[in-house]
C-alpha positions in Angstrom: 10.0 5.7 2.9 9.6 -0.9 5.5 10.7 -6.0 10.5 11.5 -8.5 13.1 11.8 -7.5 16.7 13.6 -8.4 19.5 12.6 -10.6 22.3 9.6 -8.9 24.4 10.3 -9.9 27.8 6.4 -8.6 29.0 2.9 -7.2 28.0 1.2 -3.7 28.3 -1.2 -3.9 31.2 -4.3 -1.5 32.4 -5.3 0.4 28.5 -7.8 2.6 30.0 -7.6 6.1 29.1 -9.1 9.2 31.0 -8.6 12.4 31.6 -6.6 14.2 34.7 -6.1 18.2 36.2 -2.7 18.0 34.9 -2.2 21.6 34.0 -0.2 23.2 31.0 -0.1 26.7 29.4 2.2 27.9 26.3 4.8 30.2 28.0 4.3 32.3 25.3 0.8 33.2 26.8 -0.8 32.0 23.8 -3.9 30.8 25.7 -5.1 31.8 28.7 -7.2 28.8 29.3 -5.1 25.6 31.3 -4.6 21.7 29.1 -5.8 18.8 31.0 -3.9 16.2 29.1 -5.5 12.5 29.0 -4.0 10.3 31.4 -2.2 7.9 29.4 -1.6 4.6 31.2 2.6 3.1 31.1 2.6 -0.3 31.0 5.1 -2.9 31.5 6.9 -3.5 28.2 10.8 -4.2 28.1 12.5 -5.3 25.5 16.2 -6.4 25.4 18.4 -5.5 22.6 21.9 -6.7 22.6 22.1 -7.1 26.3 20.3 -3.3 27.0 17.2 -3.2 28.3 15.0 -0.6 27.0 11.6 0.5 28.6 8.3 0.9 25.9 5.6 2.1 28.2 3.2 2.6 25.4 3.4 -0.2 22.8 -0.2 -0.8 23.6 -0.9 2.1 21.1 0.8 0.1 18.2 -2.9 -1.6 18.1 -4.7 1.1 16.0 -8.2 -0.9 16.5 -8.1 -1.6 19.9 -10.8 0.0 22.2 -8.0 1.7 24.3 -6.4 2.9 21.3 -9.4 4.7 19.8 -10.3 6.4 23.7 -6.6 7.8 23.2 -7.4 9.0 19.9 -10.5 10.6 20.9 -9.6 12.3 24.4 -6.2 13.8 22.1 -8.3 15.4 19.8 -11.0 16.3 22.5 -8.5 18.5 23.9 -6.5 19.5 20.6 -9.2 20.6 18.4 -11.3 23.4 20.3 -7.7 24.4 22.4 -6.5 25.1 18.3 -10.0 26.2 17.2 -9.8 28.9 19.9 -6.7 30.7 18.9 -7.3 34.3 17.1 -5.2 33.6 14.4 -6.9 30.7 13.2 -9.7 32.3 11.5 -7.9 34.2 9.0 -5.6 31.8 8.3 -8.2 29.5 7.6 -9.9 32.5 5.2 -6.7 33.4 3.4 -5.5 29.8 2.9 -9.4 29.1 1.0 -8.7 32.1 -0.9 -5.2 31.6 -2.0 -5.3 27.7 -2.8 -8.4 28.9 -5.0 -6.2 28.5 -8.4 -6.2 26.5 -11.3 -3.6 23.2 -11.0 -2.6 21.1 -14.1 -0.6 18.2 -14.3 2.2 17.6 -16.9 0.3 15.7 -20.3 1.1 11.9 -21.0 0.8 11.5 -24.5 -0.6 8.1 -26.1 -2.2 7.0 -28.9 -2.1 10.4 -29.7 -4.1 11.5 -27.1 -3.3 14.2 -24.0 -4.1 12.8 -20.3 -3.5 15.2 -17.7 -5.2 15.8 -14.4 -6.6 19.5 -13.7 -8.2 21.4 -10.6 -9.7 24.6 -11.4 -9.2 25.8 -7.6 -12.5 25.1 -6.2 -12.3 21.0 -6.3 -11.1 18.8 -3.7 -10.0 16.6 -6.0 -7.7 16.9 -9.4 -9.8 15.9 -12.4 -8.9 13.5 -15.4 -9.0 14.6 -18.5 -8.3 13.8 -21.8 -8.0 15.7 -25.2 -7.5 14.3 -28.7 -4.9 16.8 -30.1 -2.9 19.2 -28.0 -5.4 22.4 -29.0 -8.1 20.2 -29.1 -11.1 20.8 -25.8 -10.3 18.3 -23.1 -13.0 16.6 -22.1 -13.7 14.9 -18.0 -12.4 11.7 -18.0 -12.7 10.7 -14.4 -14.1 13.4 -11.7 -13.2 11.2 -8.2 -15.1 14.4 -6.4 -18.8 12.8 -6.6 -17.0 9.3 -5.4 -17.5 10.2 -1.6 -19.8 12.7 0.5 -16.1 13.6 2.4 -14.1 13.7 -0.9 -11.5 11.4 0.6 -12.0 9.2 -2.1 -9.0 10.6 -4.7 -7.7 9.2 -7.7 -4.0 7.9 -6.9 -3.1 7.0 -10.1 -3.5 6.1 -14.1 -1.6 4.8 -17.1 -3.4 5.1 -20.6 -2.8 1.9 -22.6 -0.8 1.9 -25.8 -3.2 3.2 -28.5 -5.0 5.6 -25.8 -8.2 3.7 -26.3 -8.2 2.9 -22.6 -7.5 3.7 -18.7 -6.4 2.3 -16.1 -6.8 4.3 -13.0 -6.6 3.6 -9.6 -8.3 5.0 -5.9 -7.5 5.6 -3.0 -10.4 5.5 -0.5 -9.1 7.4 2.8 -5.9 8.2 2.2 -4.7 5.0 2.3 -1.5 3.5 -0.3 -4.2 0.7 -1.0 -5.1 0.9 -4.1 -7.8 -0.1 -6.5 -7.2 -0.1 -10.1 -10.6 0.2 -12.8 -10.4 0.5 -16.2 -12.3 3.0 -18.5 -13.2 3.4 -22.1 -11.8 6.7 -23.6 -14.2 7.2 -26.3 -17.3 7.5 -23.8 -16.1 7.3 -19.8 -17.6 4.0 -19.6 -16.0 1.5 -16.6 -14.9 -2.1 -18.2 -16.5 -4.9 -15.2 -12.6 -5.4 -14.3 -11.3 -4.6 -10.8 -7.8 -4.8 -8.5 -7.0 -4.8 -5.7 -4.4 -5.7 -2.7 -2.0 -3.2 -4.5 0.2 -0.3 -3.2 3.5 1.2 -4.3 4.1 -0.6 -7.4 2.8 0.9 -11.1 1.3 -1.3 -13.2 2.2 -1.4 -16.8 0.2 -2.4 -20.6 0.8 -5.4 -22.7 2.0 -4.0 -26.1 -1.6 -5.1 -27.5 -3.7 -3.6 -24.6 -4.8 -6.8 -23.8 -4.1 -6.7 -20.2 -1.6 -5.2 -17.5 1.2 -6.3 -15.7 0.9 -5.6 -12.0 2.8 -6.4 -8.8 -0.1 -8.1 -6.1 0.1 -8.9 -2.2 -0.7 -11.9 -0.7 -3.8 -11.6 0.9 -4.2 -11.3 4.6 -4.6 -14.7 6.4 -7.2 -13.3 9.0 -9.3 -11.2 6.6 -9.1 -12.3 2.8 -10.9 -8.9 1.7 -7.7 -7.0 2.7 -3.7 -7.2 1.6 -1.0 -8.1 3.6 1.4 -5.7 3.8 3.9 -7.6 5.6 3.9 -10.3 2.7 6.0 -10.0 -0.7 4.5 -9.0 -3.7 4.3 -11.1 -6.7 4.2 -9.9 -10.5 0.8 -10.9 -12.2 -0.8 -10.6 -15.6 -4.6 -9.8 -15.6 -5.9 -10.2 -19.1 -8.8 -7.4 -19.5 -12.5 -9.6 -18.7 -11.0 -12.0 -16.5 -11.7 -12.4 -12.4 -8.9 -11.0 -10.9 -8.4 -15.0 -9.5 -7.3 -16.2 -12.7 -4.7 -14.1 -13.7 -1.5 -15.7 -14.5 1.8 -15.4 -12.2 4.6 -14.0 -14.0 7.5 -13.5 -11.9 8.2 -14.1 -7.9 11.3 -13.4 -6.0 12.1 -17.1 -4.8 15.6 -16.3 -3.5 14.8 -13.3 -1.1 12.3 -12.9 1.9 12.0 -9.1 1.5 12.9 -8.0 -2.6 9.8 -6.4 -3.9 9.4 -7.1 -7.9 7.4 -4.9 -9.6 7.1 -4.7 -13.7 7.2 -2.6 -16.6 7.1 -2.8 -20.7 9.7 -1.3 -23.2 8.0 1.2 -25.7 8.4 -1.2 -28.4 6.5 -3.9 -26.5 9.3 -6.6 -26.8 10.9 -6.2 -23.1 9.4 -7.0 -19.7 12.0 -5.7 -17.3 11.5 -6.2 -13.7 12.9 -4.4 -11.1 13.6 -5.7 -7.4 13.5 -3.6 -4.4 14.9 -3.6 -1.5 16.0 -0.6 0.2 17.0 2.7 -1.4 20.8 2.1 -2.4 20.6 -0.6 -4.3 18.7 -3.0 -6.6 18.3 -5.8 -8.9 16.8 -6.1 -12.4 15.7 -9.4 -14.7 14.1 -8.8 -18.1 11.9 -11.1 -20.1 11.9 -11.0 -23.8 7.8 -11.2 -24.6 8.5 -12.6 -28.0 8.6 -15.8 -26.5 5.7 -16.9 -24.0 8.0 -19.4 -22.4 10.9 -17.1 -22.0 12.5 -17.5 -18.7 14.0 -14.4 -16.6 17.4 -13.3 -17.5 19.6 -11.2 -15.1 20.0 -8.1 -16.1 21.7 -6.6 -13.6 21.8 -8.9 -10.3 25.0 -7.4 -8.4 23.2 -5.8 -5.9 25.7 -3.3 -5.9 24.4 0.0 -7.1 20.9 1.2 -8.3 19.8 0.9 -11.7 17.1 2.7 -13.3 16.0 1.8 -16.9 15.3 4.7 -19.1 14.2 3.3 -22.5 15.4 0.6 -24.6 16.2 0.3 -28.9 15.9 -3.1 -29.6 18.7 -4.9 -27.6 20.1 -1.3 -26.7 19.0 -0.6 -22.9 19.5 2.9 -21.3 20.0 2.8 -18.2 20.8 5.4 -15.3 23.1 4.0 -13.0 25.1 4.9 -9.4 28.0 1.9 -10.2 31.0 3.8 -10.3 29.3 7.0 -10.4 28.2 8.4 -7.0 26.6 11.0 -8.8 25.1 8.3 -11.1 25.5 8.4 -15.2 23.9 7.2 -18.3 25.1 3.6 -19.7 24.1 1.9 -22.8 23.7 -2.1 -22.2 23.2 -4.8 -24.7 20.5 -7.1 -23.7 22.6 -10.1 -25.2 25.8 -9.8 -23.5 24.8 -7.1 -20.1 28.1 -7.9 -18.5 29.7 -4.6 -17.2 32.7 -4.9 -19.7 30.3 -4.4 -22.5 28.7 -1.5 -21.1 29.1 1.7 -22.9 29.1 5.1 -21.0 26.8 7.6 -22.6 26.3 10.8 -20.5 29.5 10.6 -17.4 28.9 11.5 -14.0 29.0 15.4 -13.3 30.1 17.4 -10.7 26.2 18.2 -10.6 23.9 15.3 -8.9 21.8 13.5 -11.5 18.3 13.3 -10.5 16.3 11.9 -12.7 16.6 10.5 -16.7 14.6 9.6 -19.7 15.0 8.4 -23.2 12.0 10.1 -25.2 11.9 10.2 -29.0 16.1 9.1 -29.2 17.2 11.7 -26.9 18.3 11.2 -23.2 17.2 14.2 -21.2 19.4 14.2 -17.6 17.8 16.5 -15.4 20.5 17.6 -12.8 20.1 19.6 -9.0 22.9 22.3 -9.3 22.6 23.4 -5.7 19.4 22.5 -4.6 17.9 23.9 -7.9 16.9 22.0 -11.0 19.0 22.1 -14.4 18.1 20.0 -17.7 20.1 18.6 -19.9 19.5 17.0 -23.6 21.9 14.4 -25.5 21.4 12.4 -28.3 21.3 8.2 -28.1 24.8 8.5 -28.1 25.5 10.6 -25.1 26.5 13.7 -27.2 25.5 16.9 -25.7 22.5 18.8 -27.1 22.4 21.9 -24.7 20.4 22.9 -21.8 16.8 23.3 -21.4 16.1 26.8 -20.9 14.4 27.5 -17.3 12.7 30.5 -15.7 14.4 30.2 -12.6 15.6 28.4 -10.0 13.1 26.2 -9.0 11.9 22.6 -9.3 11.6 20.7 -12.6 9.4 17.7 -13.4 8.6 15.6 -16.3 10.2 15.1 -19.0 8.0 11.7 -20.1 7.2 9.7 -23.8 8.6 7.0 -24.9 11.5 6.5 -28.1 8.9 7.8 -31.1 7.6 11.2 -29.5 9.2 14.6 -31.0 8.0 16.4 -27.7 7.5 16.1 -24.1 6.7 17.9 -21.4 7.5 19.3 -18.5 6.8 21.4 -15.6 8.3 24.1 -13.5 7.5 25.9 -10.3 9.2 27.8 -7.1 8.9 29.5 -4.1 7.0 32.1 -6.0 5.4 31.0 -8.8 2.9 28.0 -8.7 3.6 25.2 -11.4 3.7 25.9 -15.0 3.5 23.1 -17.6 6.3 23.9 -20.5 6.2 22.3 -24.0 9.9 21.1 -25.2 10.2 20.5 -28.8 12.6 17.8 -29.6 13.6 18.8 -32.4 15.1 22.0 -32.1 14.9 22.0 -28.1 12.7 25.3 -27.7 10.1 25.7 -25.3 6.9 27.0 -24.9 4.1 27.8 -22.3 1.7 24.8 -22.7 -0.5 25.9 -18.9 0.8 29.0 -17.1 -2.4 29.3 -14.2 -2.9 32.8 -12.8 -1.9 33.1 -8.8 -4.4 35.0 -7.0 -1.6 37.2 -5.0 1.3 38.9 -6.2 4.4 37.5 -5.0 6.4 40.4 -6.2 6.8 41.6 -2.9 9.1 39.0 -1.7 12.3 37.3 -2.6 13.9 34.2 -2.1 17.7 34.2 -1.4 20.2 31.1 -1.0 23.0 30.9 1.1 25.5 28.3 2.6 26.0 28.0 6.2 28.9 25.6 8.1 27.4 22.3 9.8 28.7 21.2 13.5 31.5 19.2 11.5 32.4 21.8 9.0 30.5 20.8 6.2 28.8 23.7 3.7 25.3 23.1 3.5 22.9 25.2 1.5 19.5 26.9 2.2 16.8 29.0 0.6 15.3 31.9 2.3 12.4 33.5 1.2 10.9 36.9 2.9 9.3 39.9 2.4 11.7 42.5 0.0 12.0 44.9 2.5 12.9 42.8 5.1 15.1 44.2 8.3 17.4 41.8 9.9 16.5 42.9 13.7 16.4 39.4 14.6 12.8 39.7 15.6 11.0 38.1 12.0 9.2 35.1 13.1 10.6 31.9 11.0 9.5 28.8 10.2 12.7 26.4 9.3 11.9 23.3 7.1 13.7 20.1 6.4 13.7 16.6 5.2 17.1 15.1 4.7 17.1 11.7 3.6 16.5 8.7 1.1 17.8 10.8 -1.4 15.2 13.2 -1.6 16.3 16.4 -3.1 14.3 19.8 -1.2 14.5 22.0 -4.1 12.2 25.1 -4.4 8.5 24.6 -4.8 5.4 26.6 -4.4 2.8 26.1 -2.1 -0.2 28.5 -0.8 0.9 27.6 3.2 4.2 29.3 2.3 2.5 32.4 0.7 0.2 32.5 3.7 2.9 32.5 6.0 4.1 35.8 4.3 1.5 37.7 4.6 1.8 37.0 8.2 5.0 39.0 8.2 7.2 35.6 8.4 10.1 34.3 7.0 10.3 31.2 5.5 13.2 28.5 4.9 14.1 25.5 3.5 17.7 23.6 4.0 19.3 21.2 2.3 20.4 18.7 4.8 22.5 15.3 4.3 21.0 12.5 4.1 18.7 13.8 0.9 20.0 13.7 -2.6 21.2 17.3 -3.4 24.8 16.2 -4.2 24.7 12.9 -5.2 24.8 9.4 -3.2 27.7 10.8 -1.3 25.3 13.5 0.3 23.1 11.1 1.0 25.0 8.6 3.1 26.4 11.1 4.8 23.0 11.4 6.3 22.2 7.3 6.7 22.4 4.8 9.4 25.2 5.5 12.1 26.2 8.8 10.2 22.0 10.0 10.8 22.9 12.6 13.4 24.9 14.6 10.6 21.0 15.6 9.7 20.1 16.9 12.9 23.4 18.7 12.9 22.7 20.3 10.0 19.4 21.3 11.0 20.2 22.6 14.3 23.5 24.8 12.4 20.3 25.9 10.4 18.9 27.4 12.9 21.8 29.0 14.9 22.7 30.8 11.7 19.3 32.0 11.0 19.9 33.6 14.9 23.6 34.9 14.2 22.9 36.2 11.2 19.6 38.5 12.4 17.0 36.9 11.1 15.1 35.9 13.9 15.7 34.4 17.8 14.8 31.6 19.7 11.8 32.8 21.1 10.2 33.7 17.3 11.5 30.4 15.8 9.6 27.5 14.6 10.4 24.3 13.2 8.6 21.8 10.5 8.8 18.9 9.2 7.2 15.6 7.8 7.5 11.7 7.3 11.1 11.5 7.4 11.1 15.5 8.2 8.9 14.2 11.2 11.9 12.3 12.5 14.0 15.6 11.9 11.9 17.9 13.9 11.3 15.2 16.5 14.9 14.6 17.3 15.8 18.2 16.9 13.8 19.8 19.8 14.4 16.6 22.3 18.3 17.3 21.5 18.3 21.5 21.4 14.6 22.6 23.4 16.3 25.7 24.0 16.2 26.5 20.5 13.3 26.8 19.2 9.5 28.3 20.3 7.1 25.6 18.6 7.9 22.5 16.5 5.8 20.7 14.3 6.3 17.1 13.5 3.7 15.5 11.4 3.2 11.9 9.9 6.9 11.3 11.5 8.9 8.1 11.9 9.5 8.5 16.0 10.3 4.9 17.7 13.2 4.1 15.7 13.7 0.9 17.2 10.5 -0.8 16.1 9.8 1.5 13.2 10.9 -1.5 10.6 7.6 -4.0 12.1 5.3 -1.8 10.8 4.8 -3.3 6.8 7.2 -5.1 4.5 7.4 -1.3 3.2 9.1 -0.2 6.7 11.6 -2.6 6.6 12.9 -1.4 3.4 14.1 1.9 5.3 16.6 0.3 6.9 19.1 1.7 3.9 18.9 4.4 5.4 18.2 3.8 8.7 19.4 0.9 9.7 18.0 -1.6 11.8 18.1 -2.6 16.1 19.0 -5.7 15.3 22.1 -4.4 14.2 24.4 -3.7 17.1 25.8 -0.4 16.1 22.7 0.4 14.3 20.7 0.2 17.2 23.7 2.5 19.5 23.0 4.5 16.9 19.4 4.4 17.0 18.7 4.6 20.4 20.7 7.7 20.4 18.4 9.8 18.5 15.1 8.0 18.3 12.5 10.2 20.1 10.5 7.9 21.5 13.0 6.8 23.8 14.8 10.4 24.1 12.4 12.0 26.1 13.5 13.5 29.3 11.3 13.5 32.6 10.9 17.3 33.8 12.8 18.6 30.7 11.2 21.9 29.4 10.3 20.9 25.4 9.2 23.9 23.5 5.4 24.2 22.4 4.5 21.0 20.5 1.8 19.9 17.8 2.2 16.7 16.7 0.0 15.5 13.9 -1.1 12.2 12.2 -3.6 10.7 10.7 -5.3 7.7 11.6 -5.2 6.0 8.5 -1.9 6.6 7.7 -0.3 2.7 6.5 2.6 4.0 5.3 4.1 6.0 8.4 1.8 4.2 10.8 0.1 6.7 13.6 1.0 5.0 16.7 4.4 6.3 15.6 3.2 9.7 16.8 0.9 8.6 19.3 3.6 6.9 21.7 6.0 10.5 21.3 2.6 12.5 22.1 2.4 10.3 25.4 6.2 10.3 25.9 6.3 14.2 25.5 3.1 14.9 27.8 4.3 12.4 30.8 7.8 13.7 31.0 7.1 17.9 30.3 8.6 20.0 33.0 6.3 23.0 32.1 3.7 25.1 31.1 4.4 24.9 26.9 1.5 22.9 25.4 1.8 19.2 24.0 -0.8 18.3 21.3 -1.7 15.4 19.1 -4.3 16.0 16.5 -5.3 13.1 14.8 -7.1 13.6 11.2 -9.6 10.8 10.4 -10.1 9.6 7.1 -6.7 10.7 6.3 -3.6 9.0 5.6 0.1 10.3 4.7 -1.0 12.6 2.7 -1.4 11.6 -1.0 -5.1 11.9 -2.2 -5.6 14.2 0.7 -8.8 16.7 -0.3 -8.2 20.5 0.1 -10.8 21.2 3.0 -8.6 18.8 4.7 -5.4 20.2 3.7 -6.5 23.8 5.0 -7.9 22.7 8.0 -4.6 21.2 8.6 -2.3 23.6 8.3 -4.6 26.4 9.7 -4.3 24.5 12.8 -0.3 24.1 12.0 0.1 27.7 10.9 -2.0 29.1 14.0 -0.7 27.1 16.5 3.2 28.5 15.3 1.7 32.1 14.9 0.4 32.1 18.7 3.8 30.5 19.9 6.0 33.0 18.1 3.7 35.6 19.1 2.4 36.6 15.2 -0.3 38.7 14.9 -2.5 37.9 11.2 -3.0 41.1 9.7 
């Protein structure tokens, strides 16, 4: 998921933190033992917003280093960790999630050079692996193996991109679980590191000069109090590092000079001739220049400058661009461009919109492969360079699809496939003659046989059809006592299609149900989907969430008191919103990572800001009405009875920044009316999640996972 704030008409007064008698006990009768929740001290902060005053007790806690802020941190998880440590269910969670995320993971091959990169976790790492193999039977050998870079394994490798020919690496870390990134470089032939080192990165890929002379790279300023670290409220600037030099020389290439916020970041056609740079800003639409690389002293040319859809390039033949576009196409189609003459007269229409919502494109040896979500599910589609039709991609199921990478010269690609089920499997698709084949198919470690996922459609509050999956045991009897755990997301696009994870398999085996809906605001039918679920139209996702959950009750699945809900990031902001509007609903809720004061959420990073497309902003008039309505932070009730809470974070999260979670944790302690628990745990060394290791992962959700089960009243078997 990116700031300016109103005027601040005091300061946050008295920061000490200690602890009181103030009793609370699950009603559930989870635990027998009381909570003494930290006093948490309300100070004096008012802002006005377009005339309306609005209280912010705890904006003291948006200073993560601050002595007061780290006594929070630590009381919360003083009284968080052994209350969750103590619950019986935790201990076989915590077994049965080590044993069942105890399987081999591999990543779908990038080919280059002739070479196979792919990362690879043989179910006992904390950390996927590099590897690299010189023909696709040929023995991969360790490339890069981040586990020996820290004691914690919290060091994890976020990225890489193989240069041209394959003879080189560029990979980048992330120490923490931060989105800071630094990017090393590596010889292929023996694993040895070049001198060369960046830094003040995040977000933005880098990309090869056609000779593998140096990368293209998008760089933050650097931070005027500290110049070790990036500023991420600054606006990133294209670079060219030429492999050998000090990261101080290298040479500016492009900067946005006629927008505060647009963040440029840079790629390479196959063919080495185009730089095409892309400008962000927001997640509806963008911009893109390209630079023809024959000529050093080629100035930008707009490509597309409009600013009124989003543009994607594909691939490119010479002056032919592809390009996947949402400009007169909600559900976004395939164009052809001319590099000479881009105006949208001279664009020709390769593949059309669909009724089906196009998710993703690419243009690999002169076919365009669309994949498609056809209800929540993925589809694949193959044309030729002139948008003719191919067929489909055959599929085991219905389930998620990802891949489908090369560039214009392959005559393969890969891709992989996985769902509720059946953990990932890496397919081969031949180009020529569009059959597949198994290229990794790991072995699972429990048989899924014994459940079943099932998709229906329910009616939202306004009428709308909204589908969900539903995945429980086969013999299954609707009595309406099954403990569920309801998932959702809904926005910027996202599509929740079926995946597999061990923490879903787990929850099985405890005799629950598990569900996934597909709620507006994410990308399962096209752009139209999603701003249904944006800005002043955001409580359509709550909606849909809550109508989730009623029809899970009507229908006999389960009841209020054996209901839980879950959600993260932007699924934080669901859950977090749902149980202040609807307590009566549900039995636990588990909001992690969430975006929770929606009125300041945008002053966070440059990055924040950017989720305003979908958000909006309080600057805004009706934005902030809008805002205000539903932001949790500020929809807290005094004396309301909120339904058993764990709220999790971590404190090196600089995406979705912790105080986020820490001001609703305070909010939802001061104001509960009774005995359910309110909990903050706080992960250090942890960030939104990327890179994070698998001990962390597991203790994570065995505190998630047990904390629902004593709510709802599971017993593990």
């Amino acid at each position: 998921m990116s700031h300016r704030h109103p005027r601040r008409l005091a300061l946050a007064t008295a920061l000490l933190v200690t602890l009181t008698t103030h009793s609370a006990m699950s009603e559930n009768n989870a635990s027998s033992a009381s909570l003494s929740y930290p006093t948490v001290t309300r100070g004096s902060v008012v802002d006005v917003y377009h005339g309306k005053s609005v209280a912010d007790p705890y904006r003291w806690l948006e200073q993560p280093e601050a002595p007061a802020t780290r006594e929070f941190v630590a009381a919360q998880n003083a009284l968080a960790k052994p209350w969750l440590e103590s619950l019986p269910q935790r201990a076989w969670i915590q077994k049965r999630l080590t044993e069942l995320w105890s399987f081999e993971r591999v990543g779908v091959p990038r080919k280059k050079g002739g070479k196979y990169f792919f990362v690879r976790n043989d179910g006992r790492q904390n950390q996927s692996v590099l590897y690299v193999a010189d023909s696709l039977q040929g023995k991969p050998r360790v490339l890069f193996d981040p586990n020996a870079a820290s004691r914690d394994a919290t060091v994890a490798l976020a990225r890489y991109e193989p240069s041209p020919d394959g003879s080189l690496i560029a990979y980048s870390l992330s120490d923490g679980g931060t989105d800071w990134e630094i990017w090393k470089f590596r010889r292929t032939s023996d694993g040895v590191d070049l001198p060369d080192e960046l830094r003040f990165t995040k977000f933005w890929e880098l990309s090869w000069a056609p000779d593998g002379s140096g990368v293209y790279y998008s760089r933050y300023p650097r931070r005027a109090d500290d110049a070790s670290r990036g500023d991420d409220q600054g606006q990133p600037v294209v670079h060219f590092h030429r492999l050998g030099d000090a990261q101080e020389r290298d040479a500016e290439i492009y900067r946005v000079k006629n927008h505060p916020r647009r963040a440029p970041t840079a790629s390479v056609s196959d063919d080495g001739r185009w730089l095409f740079v892309s400008m962000f800003d927001g997640y509806r639409t963008n911009g893109i220049d390209l630079i023809d690389l024959r000529d050093p002293k080629a100035p930008p040319r707009t490509l597309f400058g409009a600013w009124d859809a989003r543009y994607s390039i594909i691939g490119s033949e010479g002056d032919t661009i592809y390009v996947v576009t949402t400009n007169n196409a909600p559900q976004s189609r395939v164009i052809a461009v001319d590099a000479r003459d881009p105006s949208p007269a001279k664009w020709r229409e390769l593949v059309p919109q669909d009724a089906l919502a196009l998710d993703e494109a690419s243009f690999v040896g002169g076919r365009i492969i669309v994949r498609y979500v056809r209800d929540a599910h993925g589809v694949a589609r193959v044309f030729d360079r002139d948008g003719r039709a191919l067929g489909d991609v055959p599929v085991p199921g219905l389930g998620t699809l990802a891949g489908f990478g090369g560039n214009a010269t392959d005559t393969e690609t890969f891709f992989a496939y996985a769902d509720y089920l059946r953990p990932g499997q890496v397919m081969r698709l031949d180009l020529s003659d569009l059959s597949t084949s198994v290229w990794r198919a790991p072995a699972f470690g429990a048989d899924t046989s014994r459940y079943v996922t099932r998709q229906v459609f329910y009616t939202s509050k306004d009428g709308t059809r909204v589908p969900m999956f539903i995945t429980h045991h086969r013999d299954l009897v609707k009595n309406g006592e099954t403990p569920t755990l309801l998932y959702g997301y809904g926005g910027f696009n996202v599509s929740v299609t079926p995946t597999f994870r061990p923490t879903v398999i787990t929850w099985l085996e405890m005799g629950g149900i598990y569900v996934e809906a597909n709620l507006r605001g994410g990308g399962e039918y096209g752009e139209p989907w999603h701003e249904a679920g944006t800005k002043t139209r955001k409580q359509n996702v709550f909606d849909d969430f809550i109508a989730a959950a009623e029809y899970l009750i009507r229908d006999g699945y389960t009841n209020p008191r054996r209901l839980a809900i879950s959600g993260r990031s932007n699924g934080g902001l669901l859950v977090g919103a749902t149980l202040l509007q609807r307590p009566d609903l549900f039995a636990a809720a588990l909001p992690g990572v969430g975006v929770l004061d929606m009125l300041r959420y945008h002053t966070a990073s440059a990055n924040a800001r950017q989720w305003s497309s979908d958000y909006g902003l309080s600057e805004d008039p009706a934005e902030f009405e809008a805002l205000l309505a539903y932001s949790p932070v500020h929809n807290v009730k005094p004396g309301a009875c909120y339904p058993p809470t764990l709220i999790t974070t971590a404190d090196r999260d600089d995406r979705v920044v912790p105080w986020h979670s820490y001001k609703f944790a305070a909010a939802l302690q001061h104001a509960q009316g009774c005995r359910s628990p309110i909990l903050l745990r706080v992960e250090t060394r942890a960030g939104h999640g990327a890179g994070k290791p698998t001990w962390m992962q597991i203790e994570d959700f065995a505190d998630q996972w047990a904390f629902a089960a004593a709510m709802l009243g599971v017993k593990t078997p």
